[in-house]
C-alpha atoms as a printed R data frame, in Angstrom:
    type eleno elety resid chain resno       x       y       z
1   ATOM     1    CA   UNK     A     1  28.210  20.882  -5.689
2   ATOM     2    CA   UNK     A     2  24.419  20.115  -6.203
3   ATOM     3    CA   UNK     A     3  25.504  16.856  -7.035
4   ATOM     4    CA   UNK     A     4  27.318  15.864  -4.087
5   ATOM     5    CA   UNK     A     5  24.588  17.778  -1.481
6   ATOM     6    CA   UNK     A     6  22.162  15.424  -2.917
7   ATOM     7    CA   UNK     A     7  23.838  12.549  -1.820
8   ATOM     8    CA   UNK     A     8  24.440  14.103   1.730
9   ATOM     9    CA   UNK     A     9  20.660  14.203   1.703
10  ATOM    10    CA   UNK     A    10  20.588  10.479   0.166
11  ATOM    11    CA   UNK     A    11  22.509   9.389   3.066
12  ATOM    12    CA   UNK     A    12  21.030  11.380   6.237
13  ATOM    13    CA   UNK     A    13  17.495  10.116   4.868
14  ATOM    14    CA   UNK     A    14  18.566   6.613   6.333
15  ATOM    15    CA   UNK     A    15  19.966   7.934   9.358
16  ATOM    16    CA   UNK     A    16  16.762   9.744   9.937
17  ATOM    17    CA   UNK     A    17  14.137   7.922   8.912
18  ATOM    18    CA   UNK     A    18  15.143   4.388  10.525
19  ATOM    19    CA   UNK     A    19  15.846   3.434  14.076
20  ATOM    20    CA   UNK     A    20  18.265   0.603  12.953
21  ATOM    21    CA   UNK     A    21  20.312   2.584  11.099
22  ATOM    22    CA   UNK     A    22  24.167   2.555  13.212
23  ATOM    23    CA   UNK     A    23  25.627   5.408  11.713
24  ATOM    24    CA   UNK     A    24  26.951   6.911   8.159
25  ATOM    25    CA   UNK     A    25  29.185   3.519   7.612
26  ATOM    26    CA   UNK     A    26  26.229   1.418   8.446
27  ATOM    27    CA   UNK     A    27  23.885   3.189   5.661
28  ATOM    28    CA   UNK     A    28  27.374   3.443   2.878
29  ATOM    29    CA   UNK     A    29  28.454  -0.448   3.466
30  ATOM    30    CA   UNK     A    30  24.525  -2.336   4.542
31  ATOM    31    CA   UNK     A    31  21.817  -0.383   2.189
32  ATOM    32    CA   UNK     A    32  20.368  -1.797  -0.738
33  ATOM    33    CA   UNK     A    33  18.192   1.088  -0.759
34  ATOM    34    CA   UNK     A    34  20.939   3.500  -0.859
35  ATOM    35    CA   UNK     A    35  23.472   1.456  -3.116
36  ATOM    36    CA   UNK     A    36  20.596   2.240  -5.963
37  ATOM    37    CA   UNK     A    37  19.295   5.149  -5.458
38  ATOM    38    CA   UNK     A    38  23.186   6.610  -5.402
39  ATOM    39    CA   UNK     A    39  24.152   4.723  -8.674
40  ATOM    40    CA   UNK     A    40  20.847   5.711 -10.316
41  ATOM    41    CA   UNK     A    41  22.249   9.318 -10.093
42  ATOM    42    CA   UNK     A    42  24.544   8.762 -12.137
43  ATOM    43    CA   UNK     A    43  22.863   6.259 -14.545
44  ATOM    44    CA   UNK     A    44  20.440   9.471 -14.743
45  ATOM    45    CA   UNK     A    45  22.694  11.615 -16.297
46  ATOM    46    CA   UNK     A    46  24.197   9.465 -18.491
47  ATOM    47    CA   UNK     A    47  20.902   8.819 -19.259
48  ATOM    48    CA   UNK     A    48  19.935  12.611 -19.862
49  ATOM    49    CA   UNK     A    49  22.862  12.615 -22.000
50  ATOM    50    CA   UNK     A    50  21.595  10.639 -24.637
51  ATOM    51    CA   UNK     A    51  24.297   7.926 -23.894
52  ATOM    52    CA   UNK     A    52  22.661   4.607 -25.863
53  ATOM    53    CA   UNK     A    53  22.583   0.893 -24.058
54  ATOM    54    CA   UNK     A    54  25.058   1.799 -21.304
55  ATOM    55    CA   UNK     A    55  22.532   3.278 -18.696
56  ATOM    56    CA   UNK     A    56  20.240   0.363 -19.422
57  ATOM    57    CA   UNK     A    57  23.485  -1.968 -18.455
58  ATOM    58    CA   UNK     A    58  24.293  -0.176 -15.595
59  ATOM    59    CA   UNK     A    59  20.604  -0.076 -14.215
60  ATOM    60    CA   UNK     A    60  20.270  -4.028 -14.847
61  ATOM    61    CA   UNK     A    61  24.016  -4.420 -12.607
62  ATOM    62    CA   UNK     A    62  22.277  -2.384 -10.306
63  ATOM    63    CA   UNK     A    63  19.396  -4.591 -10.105
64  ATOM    64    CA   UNK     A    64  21.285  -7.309  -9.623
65  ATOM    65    CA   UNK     A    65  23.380  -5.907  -6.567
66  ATOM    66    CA   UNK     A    66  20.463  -4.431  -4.715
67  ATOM    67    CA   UNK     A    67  17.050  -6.402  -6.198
68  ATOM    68    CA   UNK     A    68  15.732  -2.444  -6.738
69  ATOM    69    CA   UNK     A    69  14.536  -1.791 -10.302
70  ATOM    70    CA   UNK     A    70  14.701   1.857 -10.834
71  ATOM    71    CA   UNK     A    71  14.884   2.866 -14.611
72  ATOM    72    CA   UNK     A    72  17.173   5.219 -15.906
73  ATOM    73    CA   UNK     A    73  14.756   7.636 -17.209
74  ATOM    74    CA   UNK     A    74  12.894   7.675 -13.806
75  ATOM    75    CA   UNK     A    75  13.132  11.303 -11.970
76  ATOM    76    CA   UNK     A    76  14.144  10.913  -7.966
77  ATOM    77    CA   UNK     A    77  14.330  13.403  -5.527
78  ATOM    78    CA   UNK     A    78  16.778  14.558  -3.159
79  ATOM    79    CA   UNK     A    79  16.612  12.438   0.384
80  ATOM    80    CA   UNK     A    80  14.578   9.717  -0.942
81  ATOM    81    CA   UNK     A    81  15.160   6.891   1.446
82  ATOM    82    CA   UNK     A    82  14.015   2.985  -0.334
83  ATOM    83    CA   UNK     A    83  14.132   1.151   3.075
84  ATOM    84    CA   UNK     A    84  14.642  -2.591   2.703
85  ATOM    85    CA   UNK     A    85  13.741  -2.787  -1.380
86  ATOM    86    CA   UNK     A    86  13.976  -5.732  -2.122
87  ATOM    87    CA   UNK     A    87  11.513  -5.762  -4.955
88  ATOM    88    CA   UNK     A    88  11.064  -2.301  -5.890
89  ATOM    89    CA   UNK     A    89  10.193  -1.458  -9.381
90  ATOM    90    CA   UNK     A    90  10.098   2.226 -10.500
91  ATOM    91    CA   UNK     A    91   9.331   2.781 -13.993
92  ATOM    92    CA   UNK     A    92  10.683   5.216 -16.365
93  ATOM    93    CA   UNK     A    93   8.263   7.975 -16.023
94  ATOM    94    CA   UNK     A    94   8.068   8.239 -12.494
95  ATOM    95    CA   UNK     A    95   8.839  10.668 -10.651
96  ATOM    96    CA   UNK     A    96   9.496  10.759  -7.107
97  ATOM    97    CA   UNK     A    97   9.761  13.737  -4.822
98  ATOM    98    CA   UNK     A    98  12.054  15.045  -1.946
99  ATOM    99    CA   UNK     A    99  11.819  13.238   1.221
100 ATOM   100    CA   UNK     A   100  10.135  10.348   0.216
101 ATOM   101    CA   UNK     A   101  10.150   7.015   1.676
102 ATOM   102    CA   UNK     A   102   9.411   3.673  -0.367
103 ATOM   103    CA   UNK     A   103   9.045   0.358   1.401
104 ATOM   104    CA   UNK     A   104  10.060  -3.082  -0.272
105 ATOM   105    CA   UNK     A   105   8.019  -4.582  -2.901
106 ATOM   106    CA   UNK     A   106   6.700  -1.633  -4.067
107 ATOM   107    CA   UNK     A   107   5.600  -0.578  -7.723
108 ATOM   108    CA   UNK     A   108   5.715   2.315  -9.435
109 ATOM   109    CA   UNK     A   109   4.062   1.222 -12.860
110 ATOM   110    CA   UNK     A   110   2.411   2.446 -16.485
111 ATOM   111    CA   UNK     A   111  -1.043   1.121 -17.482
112 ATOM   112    CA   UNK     A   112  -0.049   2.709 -21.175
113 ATOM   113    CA   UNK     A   113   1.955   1.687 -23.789
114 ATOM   114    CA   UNK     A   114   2.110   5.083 -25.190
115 ATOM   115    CA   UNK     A   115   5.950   6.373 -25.160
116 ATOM   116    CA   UNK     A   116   4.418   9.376 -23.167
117 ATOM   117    CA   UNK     A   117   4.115  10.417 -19.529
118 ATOM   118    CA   UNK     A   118   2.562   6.932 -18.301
119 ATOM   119    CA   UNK     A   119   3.983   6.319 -14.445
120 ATOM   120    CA   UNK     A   120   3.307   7.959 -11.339
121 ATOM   121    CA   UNK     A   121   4.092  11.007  -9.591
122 ATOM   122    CA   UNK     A   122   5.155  11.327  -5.856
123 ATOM   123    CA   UNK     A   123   5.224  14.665  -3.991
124 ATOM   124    CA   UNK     A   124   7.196  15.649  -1.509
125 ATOM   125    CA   UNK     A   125   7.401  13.158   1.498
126 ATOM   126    CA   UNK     A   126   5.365  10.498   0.147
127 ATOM   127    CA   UNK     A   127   5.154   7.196   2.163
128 ATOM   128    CA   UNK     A   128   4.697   4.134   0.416
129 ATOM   129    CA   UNK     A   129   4.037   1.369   1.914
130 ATOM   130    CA   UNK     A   130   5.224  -2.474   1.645
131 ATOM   131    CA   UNK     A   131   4.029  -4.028  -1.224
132 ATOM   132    CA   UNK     A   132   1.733  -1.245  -2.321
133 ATOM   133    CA   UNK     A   133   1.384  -0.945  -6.391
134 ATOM   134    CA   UNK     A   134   0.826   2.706  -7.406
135 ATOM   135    CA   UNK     A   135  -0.451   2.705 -11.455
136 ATOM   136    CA   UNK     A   136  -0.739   5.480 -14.009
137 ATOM   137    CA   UNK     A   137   0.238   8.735 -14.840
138 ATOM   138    CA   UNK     A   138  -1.534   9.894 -11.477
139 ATOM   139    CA   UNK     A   139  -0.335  12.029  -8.979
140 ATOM   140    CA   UNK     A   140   0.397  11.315  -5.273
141 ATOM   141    CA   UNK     A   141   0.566  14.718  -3.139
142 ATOM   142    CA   UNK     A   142   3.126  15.949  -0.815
143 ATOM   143    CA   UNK     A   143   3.010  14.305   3.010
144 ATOM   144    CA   UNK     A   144   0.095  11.491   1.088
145 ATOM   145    CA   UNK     A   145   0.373   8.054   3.025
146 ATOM   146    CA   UNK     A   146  -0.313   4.644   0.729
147 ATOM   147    CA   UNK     A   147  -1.010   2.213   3.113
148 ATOM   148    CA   UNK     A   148   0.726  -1.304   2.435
149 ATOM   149    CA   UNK     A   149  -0.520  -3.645  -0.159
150 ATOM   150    CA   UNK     A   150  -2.265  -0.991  -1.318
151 ATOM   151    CA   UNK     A   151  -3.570  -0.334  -5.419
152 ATOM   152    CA   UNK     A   152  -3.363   2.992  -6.269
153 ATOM   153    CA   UNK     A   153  -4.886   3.940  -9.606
154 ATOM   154    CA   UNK     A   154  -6.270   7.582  -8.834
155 ATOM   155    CA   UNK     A   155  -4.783  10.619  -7.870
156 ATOM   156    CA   UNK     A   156  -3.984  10.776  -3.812
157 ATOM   157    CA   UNK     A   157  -4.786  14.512  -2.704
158 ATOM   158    CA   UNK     A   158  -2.169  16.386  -0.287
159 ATOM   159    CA   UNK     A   159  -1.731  15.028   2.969
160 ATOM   160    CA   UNK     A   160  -4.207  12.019   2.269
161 ATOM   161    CA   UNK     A   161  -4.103   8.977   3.762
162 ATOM   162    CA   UNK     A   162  -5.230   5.975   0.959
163 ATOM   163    CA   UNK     A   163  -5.417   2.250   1.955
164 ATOM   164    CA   UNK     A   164  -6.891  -0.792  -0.125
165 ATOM   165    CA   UNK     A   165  -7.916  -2.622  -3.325
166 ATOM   166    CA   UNK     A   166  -8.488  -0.474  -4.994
167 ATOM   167    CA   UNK     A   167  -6.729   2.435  -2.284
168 ATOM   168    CA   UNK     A   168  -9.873   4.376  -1.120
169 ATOM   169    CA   UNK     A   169  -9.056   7.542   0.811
170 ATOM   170    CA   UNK     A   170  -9.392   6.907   4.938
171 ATOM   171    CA   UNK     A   171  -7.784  10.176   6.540
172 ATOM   172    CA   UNK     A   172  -7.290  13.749   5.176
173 ATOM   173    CA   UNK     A   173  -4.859  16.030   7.418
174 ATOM   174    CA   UNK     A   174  -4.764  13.297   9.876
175 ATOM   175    CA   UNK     A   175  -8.881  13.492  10.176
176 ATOM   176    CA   UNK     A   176 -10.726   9.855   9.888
177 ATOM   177    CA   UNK     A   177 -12.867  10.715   6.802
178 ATOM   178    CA   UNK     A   178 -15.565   8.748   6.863
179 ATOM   179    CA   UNK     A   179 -16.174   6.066   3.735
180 ATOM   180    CA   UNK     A   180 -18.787   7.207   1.527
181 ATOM   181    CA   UNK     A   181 -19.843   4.185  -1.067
182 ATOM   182    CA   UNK     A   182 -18.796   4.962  -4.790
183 ATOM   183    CA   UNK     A   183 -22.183   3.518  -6.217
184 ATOM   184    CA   UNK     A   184 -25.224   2.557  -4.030
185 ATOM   185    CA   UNK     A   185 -24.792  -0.876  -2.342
186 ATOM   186    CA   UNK     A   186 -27.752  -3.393  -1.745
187 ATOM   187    CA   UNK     A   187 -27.698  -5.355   1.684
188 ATOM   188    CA   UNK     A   188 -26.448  -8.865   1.033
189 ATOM   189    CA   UNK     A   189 -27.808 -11.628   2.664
190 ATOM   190    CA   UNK     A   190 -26.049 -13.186   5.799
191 ATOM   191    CA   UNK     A   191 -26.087 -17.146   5.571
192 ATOM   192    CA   UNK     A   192 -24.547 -17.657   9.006
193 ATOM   193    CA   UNK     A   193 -27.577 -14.761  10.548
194 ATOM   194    CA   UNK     A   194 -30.037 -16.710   8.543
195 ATOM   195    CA   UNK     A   195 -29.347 -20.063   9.602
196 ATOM   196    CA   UNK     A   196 -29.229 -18.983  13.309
197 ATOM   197    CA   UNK     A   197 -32.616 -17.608  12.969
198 ATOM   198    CA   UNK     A   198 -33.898 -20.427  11.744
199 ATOM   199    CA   UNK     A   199 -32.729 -22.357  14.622
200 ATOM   200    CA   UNK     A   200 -33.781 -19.759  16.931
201 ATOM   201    CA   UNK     A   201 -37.239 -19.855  15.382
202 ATOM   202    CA   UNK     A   202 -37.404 -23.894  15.552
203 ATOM   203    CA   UNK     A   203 -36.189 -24.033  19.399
204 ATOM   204    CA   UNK     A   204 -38.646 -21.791  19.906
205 ATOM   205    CA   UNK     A   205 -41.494 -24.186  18.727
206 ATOM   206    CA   UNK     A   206 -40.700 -27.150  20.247
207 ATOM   207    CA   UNK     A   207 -40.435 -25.598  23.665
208 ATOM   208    CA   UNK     A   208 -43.836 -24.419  23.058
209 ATOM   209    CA   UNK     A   209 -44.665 -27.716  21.817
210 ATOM   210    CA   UNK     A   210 -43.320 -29.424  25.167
211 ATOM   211    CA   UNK     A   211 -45.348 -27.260  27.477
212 ATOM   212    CA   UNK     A   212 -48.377 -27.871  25.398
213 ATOM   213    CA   UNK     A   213 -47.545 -31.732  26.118
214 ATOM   214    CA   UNK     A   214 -46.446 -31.045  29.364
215 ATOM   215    CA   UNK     A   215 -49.608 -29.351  30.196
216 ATOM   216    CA   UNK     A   216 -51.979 -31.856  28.456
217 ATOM   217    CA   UNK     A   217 -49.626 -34.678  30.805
218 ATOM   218    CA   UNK     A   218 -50.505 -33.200  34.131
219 ATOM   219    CA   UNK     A   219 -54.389 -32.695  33.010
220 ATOM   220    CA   UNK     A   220 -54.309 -36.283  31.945
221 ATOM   221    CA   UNK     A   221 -52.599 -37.212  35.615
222 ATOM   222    CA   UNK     A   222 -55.367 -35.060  37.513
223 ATOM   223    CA   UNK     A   223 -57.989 -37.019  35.843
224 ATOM   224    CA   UNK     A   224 -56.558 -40.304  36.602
225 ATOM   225    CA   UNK     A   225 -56.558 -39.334  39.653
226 ATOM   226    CA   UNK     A   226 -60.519 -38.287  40.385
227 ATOM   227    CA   UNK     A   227 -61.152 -41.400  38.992
């Protein structure tokens, strides 16, 4: 049954994808993660169904069992593994893809209020990481990487690597790519350099100042001296 394979894949993803998971029982009786993303496939379909208020219930019960908003109209893939999740929020456009992993405190948000397409869209094996916020009715491709605490508001090519406020793209195929500026940046003056130089520049004069004295000293001494 498609069904049922699905949630085979739900519940290897753990097993796979994180070195403290014990075993099958471990993932089925200790996972957040798992608890919602295996009653939001069935909050789905009643969802689908055109069933009024109930799904909306069920997802809220949900949310209150496992701290993991995941809407009922939001599209998730087989395997997808939410490790931790406490905090997740996936909104009801999103759409997340096979294999995909989603750290805790992440958001998958709208910056519409249209009724349309307005959250994001995960390829296959996306990483998300802790924290990161992901905005828009972008697009994420397969194998991309969102570093944690990232803010995502533009689409992430394939097998990118995006990190930062706002996410700028770091890696491409597991290449550094270096960071070209988006507009043309002016040098900004350094207080701390400036301040040093200063001193430097004063030090400076007064040694040259006490060899001048120094100098004029002995003359004076030499003279003393004849006389």
């Amino acid at each position: 049954m498609p069904v049922f394979d699905t949630v085979l894949a739900d519940l290897r993803a753990p097993l796979e994808r994180d070195p403290a998971a014990r075993g099958p029982l471990d993932v089925l009786l200790s996972y957040p993660g798992f608890h919602a993303v295996f009653a939001h496939r069935f909050i789905h379909l009643l969802y689908r169904a055109g069933i009024p208020l109930l799904p909306r219930w069920l997802s809220n019960v949900a949310l209150f069992l496992t701290q993991i908003e995941i809407h009922p109209g939001a599209t998730i893939g087989r395997g997808v593994f939410i490790d931790h999740g406490s905090g997740v929020v996936i909104g009801e456009t999103a759409e997340v893809g096979d294999g995909s992993t989603i750290y805790q405190g992440v958001t998958l948000g709208g910056t519409s209020l249209s009724h349309g397409k307005r959250h994001p869209t995960l390829g296959k094996n996306v990483t998300v990481g802790a924290n990161a916020t992901v905005l828009g009715a972008i697009t994420v491709g397969d194998n991309a990487k969102v570093g944690s605490g990232s803010v995502v508001v533009k689409d992430v090519p394939a097998n990118a690597t995006v990190v930062g406020v706002p996410a700028r793209l770091v890696a491409q195929n597991g290449v550094p790519v270096r960071a070209v500026p988006d507009r043309p940046q002016v040098d900004m003056p350094d207080p701390q350099a400036d301040a040093l130089a200063r001193l430097t520049r004063r030090v400076t004069q007064l040694e040259s100042r006490l060899r001048e004295v120094e100098q004029q000293e002995e003359g004076d001494s030499a003279w003393s001296w004849v006389i």
